[in-house]
N, CA, C and O atoms as a printed pandas DataFrame, in Angstrom:
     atom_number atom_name residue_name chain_id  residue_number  x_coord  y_coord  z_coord
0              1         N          UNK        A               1   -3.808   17.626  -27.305
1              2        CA          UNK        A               1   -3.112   16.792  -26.363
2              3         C          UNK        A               1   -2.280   15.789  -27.145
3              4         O          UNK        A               1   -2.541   15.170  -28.177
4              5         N          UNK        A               2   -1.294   15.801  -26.427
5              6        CA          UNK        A               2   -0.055   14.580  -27.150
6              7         C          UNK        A               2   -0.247   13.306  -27.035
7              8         O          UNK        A               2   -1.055   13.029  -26.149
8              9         N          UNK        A               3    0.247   12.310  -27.667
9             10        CA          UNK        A               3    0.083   10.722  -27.076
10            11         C          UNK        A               3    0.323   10.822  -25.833
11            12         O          UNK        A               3   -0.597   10.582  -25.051
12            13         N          UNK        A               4    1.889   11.280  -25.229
13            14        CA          UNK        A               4    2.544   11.166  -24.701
14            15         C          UNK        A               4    2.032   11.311  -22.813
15            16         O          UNK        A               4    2.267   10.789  -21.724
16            17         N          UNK        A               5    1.138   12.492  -23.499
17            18        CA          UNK        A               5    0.232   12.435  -21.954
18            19         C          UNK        A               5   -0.638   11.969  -21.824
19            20         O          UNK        A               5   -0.848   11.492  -20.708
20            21         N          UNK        A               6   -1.555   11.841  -22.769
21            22        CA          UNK        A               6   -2.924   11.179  -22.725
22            23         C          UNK        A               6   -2.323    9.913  -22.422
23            24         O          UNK        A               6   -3.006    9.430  -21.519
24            25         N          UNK        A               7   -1.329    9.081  -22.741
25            26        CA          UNK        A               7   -0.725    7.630  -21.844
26            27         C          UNK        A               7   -0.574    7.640  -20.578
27            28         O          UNK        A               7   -1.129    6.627  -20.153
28            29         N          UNK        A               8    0.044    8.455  -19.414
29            30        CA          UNK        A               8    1.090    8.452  -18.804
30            31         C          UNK        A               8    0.041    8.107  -17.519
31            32         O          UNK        A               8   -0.913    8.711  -17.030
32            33         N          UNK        A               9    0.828    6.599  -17.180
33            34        CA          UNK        A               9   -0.156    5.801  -16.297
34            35         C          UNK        A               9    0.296    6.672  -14.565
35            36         O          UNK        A               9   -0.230    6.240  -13.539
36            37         N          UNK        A              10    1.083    7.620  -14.521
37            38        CA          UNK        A              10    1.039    8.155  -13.536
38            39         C          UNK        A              10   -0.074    8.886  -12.906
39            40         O          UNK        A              10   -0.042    8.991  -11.680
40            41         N          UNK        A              11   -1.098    9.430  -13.588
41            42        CA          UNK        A              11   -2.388    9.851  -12.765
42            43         C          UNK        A              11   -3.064    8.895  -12.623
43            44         O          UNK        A              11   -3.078    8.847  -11.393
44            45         N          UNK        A              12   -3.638    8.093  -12.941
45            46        CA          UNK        A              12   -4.591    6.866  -12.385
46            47         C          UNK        A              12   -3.732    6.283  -11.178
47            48         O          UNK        A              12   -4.118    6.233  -10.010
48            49         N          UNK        A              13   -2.586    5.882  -11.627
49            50        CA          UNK        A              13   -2.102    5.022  -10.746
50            51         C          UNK        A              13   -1.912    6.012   -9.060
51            52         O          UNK        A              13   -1.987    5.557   -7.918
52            53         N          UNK        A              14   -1.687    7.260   -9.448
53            54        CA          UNK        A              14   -1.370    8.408   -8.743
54            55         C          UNK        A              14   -2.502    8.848   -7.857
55            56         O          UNK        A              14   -2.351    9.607   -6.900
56            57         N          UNK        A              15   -3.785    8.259   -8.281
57            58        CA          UNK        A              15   -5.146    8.933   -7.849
58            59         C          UNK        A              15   -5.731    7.854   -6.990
59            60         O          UNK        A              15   -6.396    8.019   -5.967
60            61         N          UNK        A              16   -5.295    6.420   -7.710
61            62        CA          UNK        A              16   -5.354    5.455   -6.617
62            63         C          UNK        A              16   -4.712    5.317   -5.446
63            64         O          UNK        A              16   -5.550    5.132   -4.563
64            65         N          UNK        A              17   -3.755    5.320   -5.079
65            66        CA          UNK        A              17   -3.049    5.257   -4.025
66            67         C          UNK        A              17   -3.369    6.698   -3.336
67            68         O          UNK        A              17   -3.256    6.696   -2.110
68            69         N          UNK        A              18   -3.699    7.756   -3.857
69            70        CA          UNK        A              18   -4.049    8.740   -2.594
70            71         C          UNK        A              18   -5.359    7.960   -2.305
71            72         O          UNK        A              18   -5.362    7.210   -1.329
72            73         N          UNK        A              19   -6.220    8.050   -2.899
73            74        CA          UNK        A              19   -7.633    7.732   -2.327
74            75         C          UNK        A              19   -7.304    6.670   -1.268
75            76         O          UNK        A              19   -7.708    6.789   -0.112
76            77         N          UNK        A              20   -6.465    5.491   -1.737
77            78        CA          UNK        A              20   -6.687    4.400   -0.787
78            79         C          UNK        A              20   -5.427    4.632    0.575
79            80         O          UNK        A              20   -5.388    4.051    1.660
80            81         N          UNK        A              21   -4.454    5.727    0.004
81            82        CA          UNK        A              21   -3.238    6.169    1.411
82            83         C          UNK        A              21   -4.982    6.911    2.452
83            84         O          UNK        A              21   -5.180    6.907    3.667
84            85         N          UNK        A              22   -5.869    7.420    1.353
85            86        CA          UNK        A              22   -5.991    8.634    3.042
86            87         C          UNK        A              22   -7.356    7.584    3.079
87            88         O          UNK        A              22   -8.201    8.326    3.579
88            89         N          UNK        A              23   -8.059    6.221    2.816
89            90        CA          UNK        A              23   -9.013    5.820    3.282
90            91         C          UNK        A              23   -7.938    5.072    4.571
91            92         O          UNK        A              23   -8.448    4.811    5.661
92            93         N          UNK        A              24   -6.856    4.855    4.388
93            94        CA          UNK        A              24   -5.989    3.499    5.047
94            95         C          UNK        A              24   -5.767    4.591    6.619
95            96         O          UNK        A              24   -6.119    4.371    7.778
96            97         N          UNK        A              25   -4.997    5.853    5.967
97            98        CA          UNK        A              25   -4.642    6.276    7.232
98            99         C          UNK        A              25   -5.817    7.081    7.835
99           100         O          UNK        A              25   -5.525    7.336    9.003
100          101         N          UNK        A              26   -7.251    7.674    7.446
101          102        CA          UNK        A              26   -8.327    7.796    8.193
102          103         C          UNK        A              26   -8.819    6.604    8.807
103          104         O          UNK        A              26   -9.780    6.864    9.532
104          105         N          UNK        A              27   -8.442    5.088    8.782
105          106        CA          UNK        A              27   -9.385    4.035    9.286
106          107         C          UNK        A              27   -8.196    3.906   10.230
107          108         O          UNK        A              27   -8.581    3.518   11.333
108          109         N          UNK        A              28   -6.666    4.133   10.156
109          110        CA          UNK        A              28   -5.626    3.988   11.559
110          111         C          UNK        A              28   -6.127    4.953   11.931
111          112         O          UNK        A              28   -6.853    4.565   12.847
112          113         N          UNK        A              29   -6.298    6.584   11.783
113          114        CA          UNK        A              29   -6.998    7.218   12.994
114          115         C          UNK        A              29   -8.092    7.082   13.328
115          116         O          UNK        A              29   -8.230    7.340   14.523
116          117         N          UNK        A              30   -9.258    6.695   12.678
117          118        CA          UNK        A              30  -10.420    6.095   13.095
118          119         C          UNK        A              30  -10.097    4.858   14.404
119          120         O          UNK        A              30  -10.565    4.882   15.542
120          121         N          UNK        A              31   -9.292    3.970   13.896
121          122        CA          UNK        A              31   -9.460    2.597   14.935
122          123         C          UNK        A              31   -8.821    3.064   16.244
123          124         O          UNK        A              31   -9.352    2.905   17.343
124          125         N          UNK        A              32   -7.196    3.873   15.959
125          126        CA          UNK        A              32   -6.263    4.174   16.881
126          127         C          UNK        A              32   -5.724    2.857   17.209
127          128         O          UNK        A              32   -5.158    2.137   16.387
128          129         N          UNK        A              33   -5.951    2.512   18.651
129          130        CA          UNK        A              33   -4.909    1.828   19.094
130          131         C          UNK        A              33   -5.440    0.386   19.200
131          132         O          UNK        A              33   -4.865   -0.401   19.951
132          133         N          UNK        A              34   -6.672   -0.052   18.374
133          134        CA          UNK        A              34   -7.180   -1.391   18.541
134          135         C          UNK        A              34   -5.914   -2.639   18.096
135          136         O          UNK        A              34   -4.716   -2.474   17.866
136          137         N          UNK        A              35   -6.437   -3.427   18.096
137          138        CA          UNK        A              35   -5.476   -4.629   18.117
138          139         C          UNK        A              35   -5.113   -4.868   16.867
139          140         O          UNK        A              35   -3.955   -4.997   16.472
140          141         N          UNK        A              36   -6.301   -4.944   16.095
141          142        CA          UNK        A              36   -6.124   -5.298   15.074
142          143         C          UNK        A              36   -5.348   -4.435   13.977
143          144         O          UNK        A              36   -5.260   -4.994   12.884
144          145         N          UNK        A              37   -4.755   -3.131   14.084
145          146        CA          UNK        A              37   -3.774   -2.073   13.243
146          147         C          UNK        A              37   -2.431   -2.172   14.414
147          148         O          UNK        A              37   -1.449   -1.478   14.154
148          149         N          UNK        A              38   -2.409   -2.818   15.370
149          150        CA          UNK        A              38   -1.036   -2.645   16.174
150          151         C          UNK        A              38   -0.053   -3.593   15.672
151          152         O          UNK        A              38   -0.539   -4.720   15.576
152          153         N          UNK        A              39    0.931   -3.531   15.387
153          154        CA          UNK        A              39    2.400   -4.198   15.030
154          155         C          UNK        A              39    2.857   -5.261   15.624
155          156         O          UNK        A              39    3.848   -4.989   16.301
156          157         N          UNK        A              40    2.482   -6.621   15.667
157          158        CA          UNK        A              40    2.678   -7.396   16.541
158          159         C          UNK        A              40    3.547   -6.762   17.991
159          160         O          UNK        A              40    4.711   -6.474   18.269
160          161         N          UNK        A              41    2.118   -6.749   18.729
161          162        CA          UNK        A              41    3.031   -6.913   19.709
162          163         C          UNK        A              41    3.692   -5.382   20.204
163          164         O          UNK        A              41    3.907   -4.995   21.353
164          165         N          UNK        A              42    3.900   -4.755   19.051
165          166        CA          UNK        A              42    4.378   -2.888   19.296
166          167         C          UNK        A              42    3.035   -2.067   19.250
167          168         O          UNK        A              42    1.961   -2.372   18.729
168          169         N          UNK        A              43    3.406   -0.932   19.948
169          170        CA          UNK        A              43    2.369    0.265   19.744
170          171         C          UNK        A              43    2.632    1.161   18.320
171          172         O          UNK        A              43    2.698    2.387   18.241
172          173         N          UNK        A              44    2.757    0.205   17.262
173          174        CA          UNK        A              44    2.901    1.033   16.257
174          175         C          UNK        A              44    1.638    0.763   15.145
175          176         O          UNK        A              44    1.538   -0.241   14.441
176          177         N          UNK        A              45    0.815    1.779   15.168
177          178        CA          UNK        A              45    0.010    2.018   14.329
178          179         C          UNK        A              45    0.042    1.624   12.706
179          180         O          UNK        A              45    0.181    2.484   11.836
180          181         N          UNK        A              46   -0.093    0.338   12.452
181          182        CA          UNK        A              46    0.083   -0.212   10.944
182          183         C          UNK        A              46   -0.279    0.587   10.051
183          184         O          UNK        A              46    0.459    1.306    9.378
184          185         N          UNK        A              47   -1.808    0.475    9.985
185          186        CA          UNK        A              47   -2.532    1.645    9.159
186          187         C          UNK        A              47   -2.261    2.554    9.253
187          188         O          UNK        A              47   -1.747    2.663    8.140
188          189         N          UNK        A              48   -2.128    3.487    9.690
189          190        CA          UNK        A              48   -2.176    4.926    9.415
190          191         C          UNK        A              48   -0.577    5.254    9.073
191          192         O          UNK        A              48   -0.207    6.265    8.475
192          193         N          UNK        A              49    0.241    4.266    9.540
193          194        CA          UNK        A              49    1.657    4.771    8.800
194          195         C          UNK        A              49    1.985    4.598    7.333
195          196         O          UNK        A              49    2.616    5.325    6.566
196          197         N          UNK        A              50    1.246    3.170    7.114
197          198        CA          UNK        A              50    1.044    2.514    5.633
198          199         C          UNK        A              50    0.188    3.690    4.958
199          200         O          UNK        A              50    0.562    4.116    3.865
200          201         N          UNK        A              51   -0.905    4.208    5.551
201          202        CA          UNK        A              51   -1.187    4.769    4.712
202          203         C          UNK        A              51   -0.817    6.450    4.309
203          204         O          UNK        A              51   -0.961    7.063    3.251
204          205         N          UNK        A              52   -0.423    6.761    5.297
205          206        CA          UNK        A              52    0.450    7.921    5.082
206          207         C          UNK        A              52    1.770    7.916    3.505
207          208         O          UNK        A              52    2.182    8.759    2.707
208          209         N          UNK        A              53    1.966    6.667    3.725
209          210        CA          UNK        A              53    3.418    6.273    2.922
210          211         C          UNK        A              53    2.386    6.369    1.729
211          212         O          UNK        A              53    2.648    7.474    1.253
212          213         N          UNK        A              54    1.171    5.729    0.843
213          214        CA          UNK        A              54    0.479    5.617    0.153
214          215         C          UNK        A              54    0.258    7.047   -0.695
215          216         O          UNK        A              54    0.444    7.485   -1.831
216          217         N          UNK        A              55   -0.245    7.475    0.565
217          218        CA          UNK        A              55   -0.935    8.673    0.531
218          219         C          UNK        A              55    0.385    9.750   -0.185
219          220         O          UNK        A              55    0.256   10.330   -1.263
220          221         N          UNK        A              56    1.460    9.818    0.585
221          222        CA          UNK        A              56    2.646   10.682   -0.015
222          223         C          UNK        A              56    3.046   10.113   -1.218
223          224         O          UNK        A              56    3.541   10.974   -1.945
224          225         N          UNK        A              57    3.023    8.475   -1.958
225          226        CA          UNK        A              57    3.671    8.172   -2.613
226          227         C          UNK        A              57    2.552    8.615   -4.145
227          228         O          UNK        A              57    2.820    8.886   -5.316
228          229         N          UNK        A              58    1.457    8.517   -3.482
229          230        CA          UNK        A              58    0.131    9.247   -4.432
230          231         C          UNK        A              58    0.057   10.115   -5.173
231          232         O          UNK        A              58   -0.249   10.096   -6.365
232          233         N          UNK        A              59    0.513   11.475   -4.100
233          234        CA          UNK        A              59    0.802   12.510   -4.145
234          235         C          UNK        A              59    2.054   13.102   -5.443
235          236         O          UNK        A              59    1.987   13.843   -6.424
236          237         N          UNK        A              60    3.109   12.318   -4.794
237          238        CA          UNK        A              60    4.161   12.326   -5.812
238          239         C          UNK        A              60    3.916   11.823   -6.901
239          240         O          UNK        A              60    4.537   12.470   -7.744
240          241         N          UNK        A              61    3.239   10.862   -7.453
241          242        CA          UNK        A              61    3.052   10.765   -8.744
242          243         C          UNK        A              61    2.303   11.585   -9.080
243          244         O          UNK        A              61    2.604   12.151  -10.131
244          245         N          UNK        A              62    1.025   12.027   -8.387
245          246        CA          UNK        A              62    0.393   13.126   -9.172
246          247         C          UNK        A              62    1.078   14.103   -9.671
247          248         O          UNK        A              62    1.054   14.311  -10.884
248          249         N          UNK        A              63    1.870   14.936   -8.748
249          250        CA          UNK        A              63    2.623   15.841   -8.995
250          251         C          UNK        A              63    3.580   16.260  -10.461
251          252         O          UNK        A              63    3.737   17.257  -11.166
252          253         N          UNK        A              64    4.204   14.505  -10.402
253          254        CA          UNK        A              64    4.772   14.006  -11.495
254          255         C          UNK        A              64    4.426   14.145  -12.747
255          256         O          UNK        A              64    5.231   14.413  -13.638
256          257         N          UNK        A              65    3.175   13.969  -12.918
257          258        CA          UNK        A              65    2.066   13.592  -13.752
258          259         C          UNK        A              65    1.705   15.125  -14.426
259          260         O          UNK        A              65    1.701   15.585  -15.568
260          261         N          UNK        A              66    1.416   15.628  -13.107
261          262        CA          UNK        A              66    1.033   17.281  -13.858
262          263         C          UNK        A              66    2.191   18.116  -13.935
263          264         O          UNK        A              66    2.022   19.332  -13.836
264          265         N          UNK        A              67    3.308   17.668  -14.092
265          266        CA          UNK        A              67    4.800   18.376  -14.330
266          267         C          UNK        A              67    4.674   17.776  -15.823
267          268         O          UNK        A              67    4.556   18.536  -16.785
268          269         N          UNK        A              68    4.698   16.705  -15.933
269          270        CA          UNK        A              68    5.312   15.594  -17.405
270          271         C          UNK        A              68    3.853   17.065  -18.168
271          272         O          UNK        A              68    4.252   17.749  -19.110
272          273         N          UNK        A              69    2.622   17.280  -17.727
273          274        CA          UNK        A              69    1.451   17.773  -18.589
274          275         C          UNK        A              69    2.420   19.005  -18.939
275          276         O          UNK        A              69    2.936   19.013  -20.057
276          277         N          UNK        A              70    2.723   20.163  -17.938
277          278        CA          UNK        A              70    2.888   21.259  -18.513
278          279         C          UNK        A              70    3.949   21.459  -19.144
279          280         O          UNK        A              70    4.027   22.535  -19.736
280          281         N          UNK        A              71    5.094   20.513  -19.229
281          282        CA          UNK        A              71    6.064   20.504  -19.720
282          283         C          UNK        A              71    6.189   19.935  -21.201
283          284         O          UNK        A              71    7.112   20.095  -22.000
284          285         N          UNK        A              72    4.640   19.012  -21.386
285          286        CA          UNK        A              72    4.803   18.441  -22.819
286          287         C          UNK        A              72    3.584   19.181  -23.657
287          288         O          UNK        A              72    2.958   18.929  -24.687
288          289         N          UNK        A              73    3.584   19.878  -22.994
289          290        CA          UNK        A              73    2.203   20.683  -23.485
290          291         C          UNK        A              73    2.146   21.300  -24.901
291          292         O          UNK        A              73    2.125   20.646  -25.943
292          293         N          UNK        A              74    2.123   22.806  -24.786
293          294        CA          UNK        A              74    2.156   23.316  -26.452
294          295         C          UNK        A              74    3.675   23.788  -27.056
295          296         O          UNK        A              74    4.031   24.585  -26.188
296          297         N          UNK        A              75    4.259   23.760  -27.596
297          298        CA          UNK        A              75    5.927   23.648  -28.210
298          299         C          UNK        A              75    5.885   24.583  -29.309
299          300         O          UNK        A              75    4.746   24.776  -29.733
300          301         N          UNK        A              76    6.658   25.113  -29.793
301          302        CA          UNK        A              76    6.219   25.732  -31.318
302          303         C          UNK        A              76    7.074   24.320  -31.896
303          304         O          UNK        A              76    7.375   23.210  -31.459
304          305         N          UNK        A              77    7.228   24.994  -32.969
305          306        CA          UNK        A              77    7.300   23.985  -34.104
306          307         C          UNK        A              77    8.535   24.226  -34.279
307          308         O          UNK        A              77    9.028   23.238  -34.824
308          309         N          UNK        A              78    9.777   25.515  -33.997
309          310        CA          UNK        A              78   11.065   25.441  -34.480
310          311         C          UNK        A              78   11.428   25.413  -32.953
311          312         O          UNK        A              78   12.002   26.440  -32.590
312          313         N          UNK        A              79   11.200   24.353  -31.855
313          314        CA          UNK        A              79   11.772   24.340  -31.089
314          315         C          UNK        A              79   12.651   22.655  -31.062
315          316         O          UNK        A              79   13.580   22.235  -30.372
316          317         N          UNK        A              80   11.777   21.997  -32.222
317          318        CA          UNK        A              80   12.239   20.426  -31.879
318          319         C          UNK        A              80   12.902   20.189  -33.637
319          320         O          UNK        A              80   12.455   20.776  -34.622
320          321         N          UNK        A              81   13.700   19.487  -33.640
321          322        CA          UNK        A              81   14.749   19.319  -34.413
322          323         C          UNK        A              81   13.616   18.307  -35.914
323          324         O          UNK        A              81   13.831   18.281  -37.125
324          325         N          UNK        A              82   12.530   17.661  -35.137
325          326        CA          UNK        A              82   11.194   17.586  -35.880
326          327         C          UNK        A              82   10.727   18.781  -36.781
327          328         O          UNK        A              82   10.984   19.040  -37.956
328          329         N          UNK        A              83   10.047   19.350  -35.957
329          330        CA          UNK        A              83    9.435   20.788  -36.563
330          331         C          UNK        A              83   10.669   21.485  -37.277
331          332         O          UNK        A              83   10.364   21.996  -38.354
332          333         N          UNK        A              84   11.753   21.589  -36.974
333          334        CA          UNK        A              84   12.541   22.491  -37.823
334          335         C          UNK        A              84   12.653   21.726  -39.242
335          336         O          UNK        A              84   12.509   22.540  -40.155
336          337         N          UNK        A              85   12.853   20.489  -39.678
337          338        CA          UNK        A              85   12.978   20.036  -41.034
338          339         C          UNK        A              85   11.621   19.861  -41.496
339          340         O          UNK        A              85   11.560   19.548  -42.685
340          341         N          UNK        A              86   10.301   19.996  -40.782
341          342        CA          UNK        A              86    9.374   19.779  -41.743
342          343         C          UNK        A              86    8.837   21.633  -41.874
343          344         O          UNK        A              86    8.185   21.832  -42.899
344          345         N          UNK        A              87    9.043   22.873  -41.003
345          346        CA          UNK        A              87    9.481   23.761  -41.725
346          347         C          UNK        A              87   10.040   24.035  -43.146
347          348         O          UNK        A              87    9.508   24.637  -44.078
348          349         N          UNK        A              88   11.164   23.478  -43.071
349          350        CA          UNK        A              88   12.053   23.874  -43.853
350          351         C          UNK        A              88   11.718   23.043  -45.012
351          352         O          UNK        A              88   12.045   23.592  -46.064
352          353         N          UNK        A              89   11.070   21.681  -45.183
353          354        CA          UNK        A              89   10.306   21.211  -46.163
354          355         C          UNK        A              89    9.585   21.586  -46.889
355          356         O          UNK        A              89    9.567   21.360  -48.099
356          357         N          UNK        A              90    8.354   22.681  -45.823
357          358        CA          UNK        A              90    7.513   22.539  -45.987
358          359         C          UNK        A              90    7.588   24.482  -46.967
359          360         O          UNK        A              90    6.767   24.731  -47.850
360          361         N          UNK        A              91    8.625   25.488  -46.565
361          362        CA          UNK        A              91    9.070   26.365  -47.199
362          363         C          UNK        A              91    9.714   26.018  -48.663
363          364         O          UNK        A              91    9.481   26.787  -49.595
364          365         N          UNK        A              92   10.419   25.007  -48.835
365          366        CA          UNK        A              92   10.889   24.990  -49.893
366          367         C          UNK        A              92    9.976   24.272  -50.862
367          368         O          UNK        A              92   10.204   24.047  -52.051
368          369         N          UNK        A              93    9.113   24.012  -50.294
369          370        CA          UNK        A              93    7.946   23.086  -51.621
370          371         C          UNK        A              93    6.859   24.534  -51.700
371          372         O          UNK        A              93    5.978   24.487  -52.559
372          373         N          UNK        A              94    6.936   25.706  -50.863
373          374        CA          UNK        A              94    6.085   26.194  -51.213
374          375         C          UNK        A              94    4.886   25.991  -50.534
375          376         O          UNK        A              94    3.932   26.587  -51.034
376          377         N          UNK        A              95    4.636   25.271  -49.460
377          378        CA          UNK        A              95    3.388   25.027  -49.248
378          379         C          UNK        A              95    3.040   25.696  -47.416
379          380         O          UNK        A              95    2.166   25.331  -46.631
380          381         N          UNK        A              96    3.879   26.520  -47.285
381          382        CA          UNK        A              96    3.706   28.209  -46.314
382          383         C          UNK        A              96    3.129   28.594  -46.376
383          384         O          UNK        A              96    3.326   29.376  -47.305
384          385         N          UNK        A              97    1.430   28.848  -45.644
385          386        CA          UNK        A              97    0.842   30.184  -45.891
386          387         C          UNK        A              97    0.943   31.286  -45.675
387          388         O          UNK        A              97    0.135   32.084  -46.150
């Protein structure tokens, strides 16, 4: 594994917000239409829209997260402009098995 993923604060951060999008929008469908999730005053369901938004925005980072994985994953070595000069170093000193 690379630095690069073992960093990438998109799954934690990604894993939080689903957990807490689908606890938010199971407790707006749990409550429904009580007072306390209604919109001042509107019939609009606070919770469960907030957490829907959570929940999708969750989602998308995960997604994110395991795109950035398979994409930084295993490389050969003459694909990055890196690996090609320490190749070519590493041929001309002889030290190729």
């Amino acid at each position: 594994m690379t630095g690069a993923v073992g960093l990438d604060v998109r799954l934690p951060i990604g894993g939080l917000f689903t957990v807490l999008g689908l606890m938010l929008s199971g407790y707006g469908l749990v409550v429904g239409s009580g007072s306390a999730s209604l919109w001042a005053g509107s019939s609009t369901n606070v919770n469960l829209w907030w957490g829907l938004v959570m929940l999708v925005f969750g989602v998308l980072l995960l997604l994110g997260a395991g795109r950035a994985h398979r994409k930084l994953s295993v490389r050969r070595s003459t694909e990055t402009i890196e690996g090609q000069s320490t190749e070519k170093r590493e041929h001309q000193r002889g030290l190729e098995r």
